[in-house]
C-alpha positions, -999 to +999 in steps of 0.1 A: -220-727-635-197-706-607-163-696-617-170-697-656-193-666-648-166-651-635-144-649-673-178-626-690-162-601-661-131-599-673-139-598-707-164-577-704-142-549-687-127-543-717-158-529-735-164-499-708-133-497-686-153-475-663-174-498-649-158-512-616-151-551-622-167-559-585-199-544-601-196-568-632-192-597-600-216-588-590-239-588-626-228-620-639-239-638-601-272-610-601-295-641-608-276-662-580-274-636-555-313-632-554-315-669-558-301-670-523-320-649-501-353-659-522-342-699-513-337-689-474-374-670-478-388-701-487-400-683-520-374-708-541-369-742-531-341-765-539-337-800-529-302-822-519-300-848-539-263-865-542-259-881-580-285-862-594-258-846-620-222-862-618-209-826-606-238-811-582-259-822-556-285-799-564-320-804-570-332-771-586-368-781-588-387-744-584-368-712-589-390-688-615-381-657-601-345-660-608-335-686-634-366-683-656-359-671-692-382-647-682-371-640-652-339-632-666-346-613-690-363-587-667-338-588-643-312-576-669-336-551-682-340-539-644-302-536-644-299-513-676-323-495-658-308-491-622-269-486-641-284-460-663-304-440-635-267-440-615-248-429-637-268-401-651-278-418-679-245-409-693-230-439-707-260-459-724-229-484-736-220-491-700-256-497-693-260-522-718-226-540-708-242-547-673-274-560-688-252-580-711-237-594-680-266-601-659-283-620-685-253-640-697-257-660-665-289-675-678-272-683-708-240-701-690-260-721-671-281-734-698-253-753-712-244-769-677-274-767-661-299-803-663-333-793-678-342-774-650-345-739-660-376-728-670-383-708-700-414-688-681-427-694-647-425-728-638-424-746-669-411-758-705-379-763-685-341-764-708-303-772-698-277-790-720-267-812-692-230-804-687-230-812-654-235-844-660-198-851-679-184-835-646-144-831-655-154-816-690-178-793-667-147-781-646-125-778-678-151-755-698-152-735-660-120-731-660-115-721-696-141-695-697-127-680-666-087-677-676-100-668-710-114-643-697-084-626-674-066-628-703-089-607-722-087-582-692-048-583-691-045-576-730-058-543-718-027-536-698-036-532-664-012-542-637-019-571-604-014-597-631+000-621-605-021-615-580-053-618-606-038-652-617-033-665-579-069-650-568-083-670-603-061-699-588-078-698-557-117-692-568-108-727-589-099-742-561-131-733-544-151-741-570-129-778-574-148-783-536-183-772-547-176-795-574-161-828-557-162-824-526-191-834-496-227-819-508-242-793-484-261-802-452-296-786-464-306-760-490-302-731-466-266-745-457-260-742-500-277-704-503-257-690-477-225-708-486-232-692-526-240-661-513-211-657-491-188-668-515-203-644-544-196-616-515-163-628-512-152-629-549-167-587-552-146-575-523-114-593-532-119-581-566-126-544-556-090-546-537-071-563-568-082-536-593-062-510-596-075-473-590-088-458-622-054-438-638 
C-alpha cells in the first residue's frame, strides 16, 4: 500500500492535534522508510519481477527487519518510546497515536500485500493479495486516503483546497507506481519510495497551518 497510508494521517490528527501531521507521514511510511536504506545496504532484498501481482512489480522476497510482524511491532514500540522521551513524557496519548500509526502500516499492507510478510523473521509469511485485483487496489487507496482528509477537515482547519489538490496529486503519483513502467532495479525502486515519502512530509509540513 502508498497513498492509503497516507488517510491513518489524517484521521489520526484528530486524536492529538498537537502532533505535527509530517511526523504522522512520517509514522505511517516508518516501516518503508527503513525498508529503503536497509534495501540499498543490501541488508533487505527485493527482486523485479513484472506480473508477479497485477498492480506491482515487486518481488518482496526477504525484508524481516521491517515488514515482519515482529519487526513491526518493535518498531512501533521504539516509536512510543522516542515520541514519549521528546516530548517529556508529557502526553502518553500522543505517544500511543504515533505507535498506532507506525504499526498500522503492517496492518495496511497485509490486506494488499501477496503472502509475503512475514509473521517473525523470515517465515510463516501472510498478505490478503489485493494487489492482485489491481483497480479495486487503487479504489480502496484512494478511499482510505480522502476518507481520511475528510476526517481531518471535520476538525475545521483551513488549506482545504490545497489539501484536496496535494491528495489529487499524491494519487496521481501513486496511479504511475501503479500502471505505469516497473523500476529499472531494486535500488532504482528504494530510492524512488524514499524520495517520494520525503516529498509527501515536507509538502505536508508547508500545507498545515501554524498551531492557533
Amino acid at each position: 500500500m502508498f497513498v492509503g497510508h497516507y488517510g491513518v494521517s489524517f484521521a489520526a490528527k484528530k486524536l492529538d492535534r498537537t502532533i505535527p501531521l509530517w511526523l504522522l507521514f512520517i509514522a505511517v511510511q516508518w516501516l518503508d522508510v527503513m525498508w529503503a536504506p536497509l534495501v540499498l545496504l543490501g541488508v533487505e532484498r527485493v527482486r523485479i519481477v513484472p506480473g508477479i501481482t497485477a498492480s506491482n512489480p515487486l518481488d518482496l522476497y526477504y525484508m524481516p527487519y521491517t515488514h515482519s510482524l515482529v519487526a513491526a511491532l518493535l518498531w512501533s514500540a521504539a516509536a512510543y518510546l522516542a515520541y514519549g522521551f521528546a516530548v517529556g513524557r508529557r502526553n502518553p496519548i500522543a505517544a500511543m497515536v504515533i505507535a498506532g500509526a507506525v504499526f498500522s502500516h503492517w496492518i495496511l499492507d497485509f490486506v494488499v500485500h501477496r503472502p509475503d510478510l512475514p509473521l517473525y523473521d523470515n517465515t510463516a509469511k501472510v498478505g490478503l493479495g489485493l494487489w492482485n485485483v489491481a483497480a479495486l487496489a487503487f479504489a480502496v487507496e484512494a478511499a482510505l486516503l480522502f476518507a481520511g482528509m475528510y476526517v481531518y477537515f471535520r476538525m475545521g482547519v483551513g488549506r482545504k483546497v490545497a489539501m484536496i489538490v496535494f491528495g489529487l496529486a499524491m494519487l496521481g503519483v501513486h496511479a504511475v507506481t501503479f500502471f505505469g513502467a516497473p523500476p529499472t532495479s531494486d535500488r532504482a525502486a528504494a530510492m524512488a519510495a524514499l524520495t517520494a515519502y520525503v516529498a509527501f512530509a515536507l509538502v505536508i509540513r508547508f500545507l498545515e497551518p501554524a498551531p492557533a
